[in-house]
C-alpha positions in Angstrom: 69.5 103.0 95.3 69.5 104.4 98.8 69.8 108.3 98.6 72.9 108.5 100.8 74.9 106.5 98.6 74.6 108.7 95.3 76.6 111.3 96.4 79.2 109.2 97.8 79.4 107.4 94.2 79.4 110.6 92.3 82.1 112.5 94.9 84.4 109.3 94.1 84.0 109.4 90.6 85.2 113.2 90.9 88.6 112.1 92.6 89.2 108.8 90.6 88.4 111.2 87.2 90.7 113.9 88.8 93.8 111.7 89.5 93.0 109.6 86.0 92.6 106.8 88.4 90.5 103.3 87.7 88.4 101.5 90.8 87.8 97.6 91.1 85.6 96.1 93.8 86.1 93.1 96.0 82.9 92.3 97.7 81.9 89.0 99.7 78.8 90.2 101.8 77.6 93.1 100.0 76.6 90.8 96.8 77.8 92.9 94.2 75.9 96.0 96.0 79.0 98.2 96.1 79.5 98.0 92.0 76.1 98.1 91.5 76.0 101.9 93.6 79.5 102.8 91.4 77.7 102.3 87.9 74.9 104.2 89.1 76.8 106.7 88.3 76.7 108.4 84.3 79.6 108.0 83.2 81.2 105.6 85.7 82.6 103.5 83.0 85.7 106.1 82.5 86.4 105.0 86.1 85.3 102.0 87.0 86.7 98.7 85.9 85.5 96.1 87.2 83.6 94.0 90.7 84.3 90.8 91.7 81.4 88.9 94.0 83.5 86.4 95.2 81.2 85.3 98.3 82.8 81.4 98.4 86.3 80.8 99.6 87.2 78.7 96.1 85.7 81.9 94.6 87.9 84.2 96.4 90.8 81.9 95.7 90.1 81.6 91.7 89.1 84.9 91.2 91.4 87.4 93.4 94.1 85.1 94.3 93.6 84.7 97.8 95.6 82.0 99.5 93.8 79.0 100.8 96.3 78.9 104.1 95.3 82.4 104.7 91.6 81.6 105.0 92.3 78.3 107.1 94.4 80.2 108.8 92.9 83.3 109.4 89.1 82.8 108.3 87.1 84.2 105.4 86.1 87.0 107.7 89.4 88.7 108.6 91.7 91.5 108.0 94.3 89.0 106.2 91.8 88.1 103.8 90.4 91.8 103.1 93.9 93.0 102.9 94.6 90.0 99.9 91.0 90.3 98.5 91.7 94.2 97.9 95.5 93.4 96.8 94.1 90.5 94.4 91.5 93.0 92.9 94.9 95.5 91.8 96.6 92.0 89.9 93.3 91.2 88.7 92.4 94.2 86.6 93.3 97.5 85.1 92.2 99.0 88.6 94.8 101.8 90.3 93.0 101.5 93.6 90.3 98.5 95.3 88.0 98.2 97.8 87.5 94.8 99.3 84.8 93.8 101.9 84.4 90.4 103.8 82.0 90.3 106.7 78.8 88.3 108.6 76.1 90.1 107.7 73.5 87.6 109.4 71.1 86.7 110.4 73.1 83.3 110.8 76.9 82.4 110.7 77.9 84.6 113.7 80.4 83.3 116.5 82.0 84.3 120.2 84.7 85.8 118.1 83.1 87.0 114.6 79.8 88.0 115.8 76.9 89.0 113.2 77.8 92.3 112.1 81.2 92.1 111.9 83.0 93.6 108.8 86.6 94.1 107.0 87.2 96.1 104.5 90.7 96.9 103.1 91.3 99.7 100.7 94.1 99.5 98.0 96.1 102.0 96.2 98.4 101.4 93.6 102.4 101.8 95.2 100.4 102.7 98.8 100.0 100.6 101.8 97.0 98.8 102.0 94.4 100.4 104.3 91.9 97.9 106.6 89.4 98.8 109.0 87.3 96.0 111.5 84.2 97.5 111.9 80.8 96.2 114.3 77.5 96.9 112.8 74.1 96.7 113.7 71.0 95.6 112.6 69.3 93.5 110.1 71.2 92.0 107.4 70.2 94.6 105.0 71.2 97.4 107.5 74.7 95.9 108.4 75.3 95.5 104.2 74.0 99.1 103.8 76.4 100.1 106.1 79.6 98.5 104.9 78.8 99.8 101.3 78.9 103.4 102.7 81.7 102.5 105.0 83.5 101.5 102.2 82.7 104.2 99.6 83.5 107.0 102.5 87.0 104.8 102.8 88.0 105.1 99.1 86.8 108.5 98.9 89.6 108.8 101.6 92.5 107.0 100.3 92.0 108.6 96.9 91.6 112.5 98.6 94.8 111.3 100.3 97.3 110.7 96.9 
């Protein structure tokens, strides 16, 4: 696991054991990578619940809930579909808080408006509003994923220091 990413896992394990709190993960372009960085962690199981991959649209529809207008609408890539992918994560499991991410990570499937490298995540807290952030990041495939896993951890770190 990359370095940086330990003590991001560990200092969110702190807050989610602090506020009694269980984590569920959302991920479409990460693969699974975000979960995989939580249970790193000894111990993690007191706090984390569960990840969904849910990198097809008919997978993000079964599995969290998302609605098929919104991603005909809106695009599998968007902050509608981050915003339900984190929500869906809540209904789907014992979770009190979520972190869904949904982006083009290359080095293919980029547009005029999505470019490669764009990224949503959304951040969910139980009886909170749902916080989202667009993000542009650079690189290789593996450095634009690296970079929305700690993007996302840093986010949740925040939402939960902020309850």
């Amino acid at each position: 696991m990359d370095s940086d990413f330990y003590p991001l896992a560990e200092k969110l394990g702190q807050l989610l054991r602090l506020h009694t709190a269980m984590c569920a993960t959302a991920e479409s372009c990460t693969g699974g990578w975000i979960s995989q960085v939580l249970t790193e962690v000894p111990g993690s199981s007191t706090w984390f619940d569960r990840g969904f991959v849910t990198y097809s649209n008919a997978a993000k529809c079964d599995m969290l809930g998302v609605k098929p207008e919104t991603l005909v609408r809106n695009g599998a890539v968007s902050e509608q579909t981050a915003v339900e992918m984190a929500l869906g994560a809540l209904a789907h499991s014992t979770a009190t808080c979520s972190v869904a991410v949904t982006g083009i990570a290359g080095p293919d499937g980029g547009s005029v408006e999505k470019p490669v490298g764009t990224v949503f995540i959304a951040w969910a807290v139980q009886n909170q509003s749902v916080q989202v952030a667009h993000k542009f990041f650079a690189g290789s495939r593996q450095h634009i994923r690296a970079q929305t896993v700690q993007a996302a951890l840093k986010g949740l770190i925040l939402a939960m220091s902020a309850r």
